[in-house]
C-alpha positions in Angstrom: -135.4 44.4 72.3 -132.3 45.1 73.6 -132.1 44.5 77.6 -131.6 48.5 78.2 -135.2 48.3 77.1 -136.7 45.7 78.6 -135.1 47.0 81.8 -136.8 50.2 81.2 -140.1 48.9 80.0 -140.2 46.2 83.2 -139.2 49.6 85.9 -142.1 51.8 83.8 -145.0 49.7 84.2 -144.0 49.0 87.8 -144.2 52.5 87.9 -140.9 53.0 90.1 -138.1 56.1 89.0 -134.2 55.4 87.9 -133.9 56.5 91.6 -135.9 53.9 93.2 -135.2 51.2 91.3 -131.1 52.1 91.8 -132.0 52.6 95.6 -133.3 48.6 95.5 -130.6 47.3 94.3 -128.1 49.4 96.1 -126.6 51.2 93.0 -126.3 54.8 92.1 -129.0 56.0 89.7 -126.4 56.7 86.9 -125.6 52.8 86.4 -129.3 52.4 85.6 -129.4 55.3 83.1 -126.1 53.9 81.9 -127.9 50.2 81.8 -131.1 51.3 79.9 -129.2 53.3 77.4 -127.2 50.7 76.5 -124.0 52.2 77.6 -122.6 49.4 79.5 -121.5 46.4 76.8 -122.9 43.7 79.1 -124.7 43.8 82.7 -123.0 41.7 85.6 -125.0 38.6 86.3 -124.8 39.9 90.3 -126.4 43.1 88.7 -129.1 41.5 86.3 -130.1 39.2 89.4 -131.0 42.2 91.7 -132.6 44.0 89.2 -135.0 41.3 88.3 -135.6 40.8 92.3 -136.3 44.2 92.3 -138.6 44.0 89.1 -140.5 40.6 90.3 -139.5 39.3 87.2 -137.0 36.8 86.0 -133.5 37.4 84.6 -134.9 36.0 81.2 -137.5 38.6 81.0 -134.9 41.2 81.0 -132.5 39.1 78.5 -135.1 38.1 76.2 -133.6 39.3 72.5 -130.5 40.4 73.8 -128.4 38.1 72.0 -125.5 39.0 74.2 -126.7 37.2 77.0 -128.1 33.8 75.4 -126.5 31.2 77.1 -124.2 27.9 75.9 -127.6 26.0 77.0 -129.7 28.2 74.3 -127.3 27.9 71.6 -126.6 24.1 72.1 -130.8 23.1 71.5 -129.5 24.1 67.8 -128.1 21.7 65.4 -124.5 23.6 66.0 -120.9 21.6 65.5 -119.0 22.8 69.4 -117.1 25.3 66.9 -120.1 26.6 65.6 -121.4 27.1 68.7 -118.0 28.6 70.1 -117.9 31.4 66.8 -121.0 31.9 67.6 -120.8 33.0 71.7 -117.6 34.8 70.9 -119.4 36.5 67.7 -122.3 38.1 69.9 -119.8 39.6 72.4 -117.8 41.5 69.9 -118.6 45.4 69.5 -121.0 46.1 66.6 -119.1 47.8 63.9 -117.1 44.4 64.5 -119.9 42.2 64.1 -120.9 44.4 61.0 -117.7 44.2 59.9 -117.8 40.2 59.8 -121.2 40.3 58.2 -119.8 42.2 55.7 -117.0 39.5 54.8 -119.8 37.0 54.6 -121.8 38.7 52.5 -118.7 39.2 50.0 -119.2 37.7 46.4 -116.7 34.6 46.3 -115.9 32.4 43.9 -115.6 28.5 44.9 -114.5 26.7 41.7 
């Protein structure tokens, strides 16, 4: 799930409006509709902090399979080279019809003779 979603899931079952939850963390309603519909490319940390305050739940919760926000600490428990790792951070931030664009390059038949 994208965090949009789990921002929206997490402010449903707590039952509170776009309204309410934008009046706890002191933003205007349209940043959360802009936040849950994905609109914004990546949440401030200041932003994600307060809104999982305001959710009682932790900044991971809201994160979780959002790729855009795993951390050097999640991608270094991997068996990565650092340059791996750096492609990897830089990769995940990119726009998506860029990231489709490089998936596309590595799916292209090559021959290695």
């Amino acid at each position: 799930m994208s965090v949009g979603q789990n921002l929206r899931t997490k402010r449903r079952e707590k039952k509170l409006t776009v309204k309410a939850l934008a009046d706890k963390i002191g933003a205007d309603h349209s940043t959360i509709v802009r936040y849950e519909n994905g609109d914004v490319r990546r949440i401030p940390e200041e932003q994600l902090n307060k809104l999982a305050a305001a959710l009682d739940c932790s900044v991971d919760e809201l994160t979780e399979g959002d790729f855009k926000y795993t951390s050097m600490k999640k991608v270094s428990s991997k068996s990565f080279t650092e340059e791996e790792k750096t492609l990897i951070l830089k990769y995940r931030q990119l726009p998506i019809f860029v990231q489709n664009t490089i998936k596309e390059m590595c799916d292209w038949p090559f021959n290695v003779n």
